[in-house]
N, C-alpha and C positions, 0 to 999 in steps of 0.2 A: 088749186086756186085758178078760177077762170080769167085768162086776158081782156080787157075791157078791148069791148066790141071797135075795129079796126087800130088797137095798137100793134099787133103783128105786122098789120100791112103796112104801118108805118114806118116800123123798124126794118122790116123787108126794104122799103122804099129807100130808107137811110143808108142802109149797105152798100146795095146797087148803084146809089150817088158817088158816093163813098169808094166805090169801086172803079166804077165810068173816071172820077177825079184823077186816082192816081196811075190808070192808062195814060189818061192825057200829061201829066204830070213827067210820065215815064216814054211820052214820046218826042217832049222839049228836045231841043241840041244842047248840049251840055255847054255853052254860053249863058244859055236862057238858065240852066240851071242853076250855074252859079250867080245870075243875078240876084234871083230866088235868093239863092243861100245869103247874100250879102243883106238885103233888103228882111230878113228873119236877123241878120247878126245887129243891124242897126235898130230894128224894134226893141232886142233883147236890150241893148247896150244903152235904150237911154231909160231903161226899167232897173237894170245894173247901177247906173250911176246914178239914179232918184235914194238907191239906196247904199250908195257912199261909196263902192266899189269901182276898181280901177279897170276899163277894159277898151281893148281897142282891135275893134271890128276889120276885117279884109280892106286893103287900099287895093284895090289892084290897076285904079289908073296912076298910081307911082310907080311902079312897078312895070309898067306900056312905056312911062316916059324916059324909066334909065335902058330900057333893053326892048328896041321895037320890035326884035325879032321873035319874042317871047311867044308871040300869036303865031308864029308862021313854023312852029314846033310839030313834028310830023311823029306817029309813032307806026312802027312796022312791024308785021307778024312774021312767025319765025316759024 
């Protein structure tokens, strides 16, 4: 079966994007990362709770406020 004329190139196009995305994604500092991840757990959770279920998403400025040192956590190669 023949591909209709420029759907390859578009799928090619799609990857590429697709591609270029998760370099950038994968060059965040891992702050930005987990903002990310919070900002995906609170989309999820209020999709979760439309449908009756109990969840509760990363606090992590409670967690800054009982222990400031938590950020200043260092880890070292051996």
């Amino acid at each position: 079966m023949e591909a209709v004329d420029g759907v390859n190139a578009e799928v090619a196009r799609i990857f590429a994007a697709k591609e270029q995305r998760r370099q950038a994604l994968a060059r965040l500092p891992f702050p930005a990362k987990v903002r990310a991840v919070m900002q995906l757990q609170e989309m999820a959770a209020t999709i979760m709770r439309a449908r009756g279920k109990m969840v509760r998403p990363w606090d992590v400025s409670a967690r800054k406020e009982k222990n400031p040192s938590v950020s200043k956590v260092s880890v070292t190669k051996t």
